[in-house]
C-alpha positions as CSV (number, residue, x, y, z in Angstrom):
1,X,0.0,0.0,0.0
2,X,0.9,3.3,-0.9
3,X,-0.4,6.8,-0.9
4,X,1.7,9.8,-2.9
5,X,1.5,13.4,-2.8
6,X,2.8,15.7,-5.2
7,X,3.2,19.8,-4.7
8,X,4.1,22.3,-7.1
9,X,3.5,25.5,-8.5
10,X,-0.1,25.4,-10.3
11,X,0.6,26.8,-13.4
12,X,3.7,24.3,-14.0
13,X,2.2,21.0,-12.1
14,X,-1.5,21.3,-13.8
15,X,-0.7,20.8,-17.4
16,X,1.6,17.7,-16.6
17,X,-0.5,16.0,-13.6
18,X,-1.4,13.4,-15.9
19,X,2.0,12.7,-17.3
20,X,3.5,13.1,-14.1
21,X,1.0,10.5,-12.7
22,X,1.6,7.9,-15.3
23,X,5.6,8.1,-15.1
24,X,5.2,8.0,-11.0
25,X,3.4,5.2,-11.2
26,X,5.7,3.7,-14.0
27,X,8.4,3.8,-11.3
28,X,6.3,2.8,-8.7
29,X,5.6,-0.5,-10.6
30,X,8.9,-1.2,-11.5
31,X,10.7,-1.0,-8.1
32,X,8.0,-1.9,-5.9
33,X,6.8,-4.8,-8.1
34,X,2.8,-2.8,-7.4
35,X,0.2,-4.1,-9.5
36,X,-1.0,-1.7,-12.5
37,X,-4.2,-1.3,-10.6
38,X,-2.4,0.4,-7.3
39,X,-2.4,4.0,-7.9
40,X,-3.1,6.6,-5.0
41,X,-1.8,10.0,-5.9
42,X,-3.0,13.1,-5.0
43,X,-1.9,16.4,-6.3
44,X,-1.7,19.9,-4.5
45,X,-1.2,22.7,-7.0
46,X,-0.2,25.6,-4.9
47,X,-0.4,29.0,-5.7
48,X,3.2,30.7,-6.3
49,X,3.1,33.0,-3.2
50,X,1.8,29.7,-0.9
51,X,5.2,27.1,-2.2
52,X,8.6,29.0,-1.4
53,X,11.6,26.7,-2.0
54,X,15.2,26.8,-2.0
55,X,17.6,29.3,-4.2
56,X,18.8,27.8,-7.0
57,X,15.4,25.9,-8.0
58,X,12.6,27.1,-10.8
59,X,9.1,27.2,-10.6
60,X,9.2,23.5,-11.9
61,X,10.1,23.0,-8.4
62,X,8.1,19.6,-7.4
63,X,7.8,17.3,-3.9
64,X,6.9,13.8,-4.1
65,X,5.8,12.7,-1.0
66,X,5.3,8.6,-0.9
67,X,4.1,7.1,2.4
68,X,4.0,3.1,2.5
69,X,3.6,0.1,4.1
70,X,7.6,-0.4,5.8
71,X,9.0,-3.9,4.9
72,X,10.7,-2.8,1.4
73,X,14.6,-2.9,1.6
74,X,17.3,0.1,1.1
75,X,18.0,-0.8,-2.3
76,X,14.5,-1.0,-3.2
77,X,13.8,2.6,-1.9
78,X,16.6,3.9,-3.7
79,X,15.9,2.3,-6.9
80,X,12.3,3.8,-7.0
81,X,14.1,7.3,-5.9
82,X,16.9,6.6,-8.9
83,X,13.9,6.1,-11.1
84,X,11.9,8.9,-10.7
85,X,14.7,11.2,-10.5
86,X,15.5,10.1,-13.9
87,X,12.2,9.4,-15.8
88,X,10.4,12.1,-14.3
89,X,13.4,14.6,-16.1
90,X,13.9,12.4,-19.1
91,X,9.8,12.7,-19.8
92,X,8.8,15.5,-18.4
93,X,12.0,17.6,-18.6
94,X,12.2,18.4,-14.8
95,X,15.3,18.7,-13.9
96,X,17.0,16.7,-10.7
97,X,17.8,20.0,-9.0
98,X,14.1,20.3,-8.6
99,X,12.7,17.4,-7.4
100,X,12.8,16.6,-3.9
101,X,11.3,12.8,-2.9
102,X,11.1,11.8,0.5
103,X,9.7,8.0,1.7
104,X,7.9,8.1,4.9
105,X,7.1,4.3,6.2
106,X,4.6,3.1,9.1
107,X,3.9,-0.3,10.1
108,X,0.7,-2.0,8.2
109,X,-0.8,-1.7,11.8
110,X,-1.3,1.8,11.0
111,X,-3.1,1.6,7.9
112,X,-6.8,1.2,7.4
113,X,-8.2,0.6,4.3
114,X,-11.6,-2.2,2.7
115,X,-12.9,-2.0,6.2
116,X,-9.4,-3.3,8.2
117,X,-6.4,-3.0,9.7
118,X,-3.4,-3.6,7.1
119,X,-1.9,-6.2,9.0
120,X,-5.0,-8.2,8.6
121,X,-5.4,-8.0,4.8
122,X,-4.0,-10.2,2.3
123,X,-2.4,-8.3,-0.5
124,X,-2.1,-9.5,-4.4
125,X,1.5,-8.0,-4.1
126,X,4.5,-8.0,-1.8
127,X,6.0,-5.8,0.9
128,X,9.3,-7.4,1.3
129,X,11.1,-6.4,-2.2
């Protein structure tokens, strides 16, 4: 299970939120071995005066923001990381210098979703990749 946020200026992240989606979740799939159908992502398009960020970034500036399940290994976090660093600039033409990504983990204990807790559901993927 995972749930992903994504912040940016409104006039830059609104005409590629669907793009930026679709490679997201490309990355998603490929390093945390998620079904297709597993797509959470909401976007918060912020009005230029509401996102300040650090010198040296554009207004492409974006935050990913991916909460999960914990159980997935280093290399596995940093591969999705690696990945969307890369695709998310070789597709959409943001550069590395502004994207910021940050993985926040909680045990399945702490999740709720179809009516339990997520250590009582059986998933159709794994955790431990």
């Amino acid at each position: 299970m995972s749930q992903i946020k994504v912040c940016g200026i409104k006039e830059h992240l609104n005409p590629i939120k669907q793009k930026l989606s679709d490679v997201i979740h490309d990355c998603v799939v490929e390093a945390l071995a998620f079904p297709r159908d597993k797509r959470a992502h909401r976007f918060f398009p912020l009005d230029k005066e509401n996102m300040f960020y650090p010198a040296g970034r554009t207004d492409a500036y974006t935050i990913i923001e991916i909460t999960m399940i914990e159980g997935r290994s280093k290399a596995t976090k940093k591969r999705l990381i690696r990945l969307l660093f890369d695709n998310i600039q070789d597709k959409l033409g943001i550069t590395h210098q502004d994207i910021e990504i940050c993985i926040y983990e909680s045990p399945a204990e702490n999740w709720g979703f179809r009516g339990k807790h997520g250590d009582e559901i059986q998933l159709n993927y794994k955790i431990e990749v």
